[in-house]
C-alpha positions as CSV (number, residue, x, y, z in Angstrom):
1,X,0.0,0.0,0.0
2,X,1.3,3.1,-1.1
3,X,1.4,6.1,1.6
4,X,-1.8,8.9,1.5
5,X,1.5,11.5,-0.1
6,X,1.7,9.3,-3.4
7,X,-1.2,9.8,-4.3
8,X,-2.6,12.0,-7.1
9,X,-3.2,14.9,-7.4
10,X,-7.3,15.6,-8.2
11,X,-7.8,17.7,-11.1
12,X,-7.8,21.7,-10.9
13,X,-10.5,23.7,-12.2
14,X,-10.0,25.6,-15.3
15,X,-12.0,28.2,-17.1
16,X,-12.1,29.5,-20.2
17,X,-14.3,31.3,-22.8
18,X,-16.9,30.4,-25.2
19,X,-18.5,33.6,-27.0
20,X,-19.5,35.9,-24.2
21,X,-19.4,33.0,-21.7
22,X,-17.6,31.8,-19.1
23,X,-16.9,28.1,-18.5
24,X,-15.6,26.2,-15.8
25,X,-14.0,22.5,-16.8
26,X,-11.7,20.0,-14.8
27,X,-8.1,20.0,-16.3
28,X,-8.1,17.3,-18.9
29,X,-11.1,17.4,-19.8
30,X,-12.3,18.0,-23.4
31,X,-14.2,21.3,-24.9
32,X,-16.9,19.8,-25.7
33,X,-17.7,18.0,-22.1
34,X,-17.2,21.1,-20.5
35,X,-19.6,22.5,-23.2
36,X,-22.3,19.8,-22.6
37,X,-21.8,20.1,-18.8
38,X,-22.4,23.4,-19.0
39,X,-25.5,22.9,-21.2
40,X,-24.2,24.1,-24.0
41,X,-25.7,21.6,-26.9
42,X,-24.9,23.8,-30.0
43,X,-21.4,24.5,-31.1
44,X,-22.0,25.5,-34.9
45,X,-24.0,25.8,-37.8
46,X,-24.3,23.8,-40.6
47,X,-22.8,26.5,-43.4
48,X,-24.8,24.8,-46.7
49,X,-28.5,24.0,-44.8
50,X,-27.9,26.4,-41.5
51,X,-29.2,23.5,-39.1
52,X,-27.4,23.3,-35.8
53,X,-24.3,21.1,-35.1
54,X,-23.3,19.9,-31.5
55,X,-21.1,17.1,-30.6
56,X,-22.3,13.8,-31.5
57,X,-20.2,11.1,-31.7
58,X,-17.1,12.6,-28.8
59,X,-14.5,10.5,-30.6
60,X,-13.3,12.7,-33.6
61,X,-15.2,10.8,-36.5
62,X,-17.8,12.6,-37.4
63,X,-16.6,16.3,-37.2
64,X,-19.9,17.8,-35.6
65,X,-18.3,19.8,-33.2
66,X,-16.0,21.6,-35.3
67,X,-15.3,25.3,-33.5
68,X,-13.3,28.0,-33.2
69,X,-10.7,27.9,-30.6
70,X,-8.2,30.8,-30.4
71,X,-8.7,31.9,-33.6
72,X,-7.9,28.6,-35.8
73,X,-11.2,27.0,-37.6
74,X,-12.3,23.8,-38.0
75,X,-10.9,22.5,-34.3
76,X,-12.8,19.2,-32.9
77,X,-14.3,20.2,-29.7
78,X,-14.7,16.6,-28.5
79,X,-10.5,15.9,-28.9
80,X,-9.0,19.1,-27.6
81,X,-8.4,19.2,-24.4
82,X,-9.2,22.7,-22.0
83,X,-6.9,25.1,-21.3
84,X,-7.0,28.1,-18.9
85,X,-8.2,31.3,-21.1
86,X,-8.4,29.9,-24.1
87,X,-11.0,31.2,-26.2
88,X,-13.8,29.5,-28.5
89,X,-16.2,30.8,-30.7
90,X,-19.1,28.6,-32.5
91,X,-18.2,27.9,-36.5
92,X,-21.3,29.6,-38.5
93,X,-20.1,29.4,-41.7
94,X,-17.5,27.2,-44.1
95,X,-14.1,27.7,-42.8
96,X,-10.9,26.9,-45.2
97,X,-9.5,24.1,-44.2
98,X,-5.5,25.3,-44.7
99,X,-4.1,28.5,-44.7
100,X,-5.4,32.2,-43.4
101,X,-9.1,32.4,-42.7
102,X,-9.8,35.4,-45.4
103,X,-13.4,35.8,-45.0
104,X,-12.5,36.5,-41.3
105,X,-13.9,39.7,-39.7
106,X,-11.2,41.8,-38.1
């Protein structure tokens, strides 16, 4: 048996932003569980039919979850993992997938 000082530590609360929100998350964890836990459902826009997107299958297949997250497109909510301050925005529209983000408002 190890002694009580080995063990871990627990995880620390982050928090970072999503639009004008707030969110608090456990370190580790992904966006989009700290979205959902939070009771945030939506994370985009379908660009083509404008129906709402949300995280769907949280293992990277299907790409329903794609954000914004400081400023790079077409980021997978349900594989990138929180990080104090960062900052994600919902996708509303087609995104390039390489390069500068043109159509990006300044």
């Amino acid at each position: 048996m190890r002694p009580p000082h080995d063990l871990p530590e627990p995880p620390h609360q982050v928090s970072f932003r999503f639009g004008d929100e707030e969110i608090e998350a456990w370190e580790g964890e992904t966006v989009a569980t700290a979205l959902l836990a939070s009771g945030v459902m939506i994370t985009g826009v379908r660009a083509m039919s404008g129906r709402s997107r949300g995280p769907y299958c949280l293992i990277g297949v299907c790409h329903e979850c794609l954000v914004e997250i400081d400023g790079l497109a077409n980021q997978r909510a349900c594989i990138t993992t929180v990080r104090q301050n960062m900052k994600v925005c919902r996708q509303t529209r087609l995104r390039p997938l390489t390069g500068e983000d043109e159509t990006r408002e300044q």
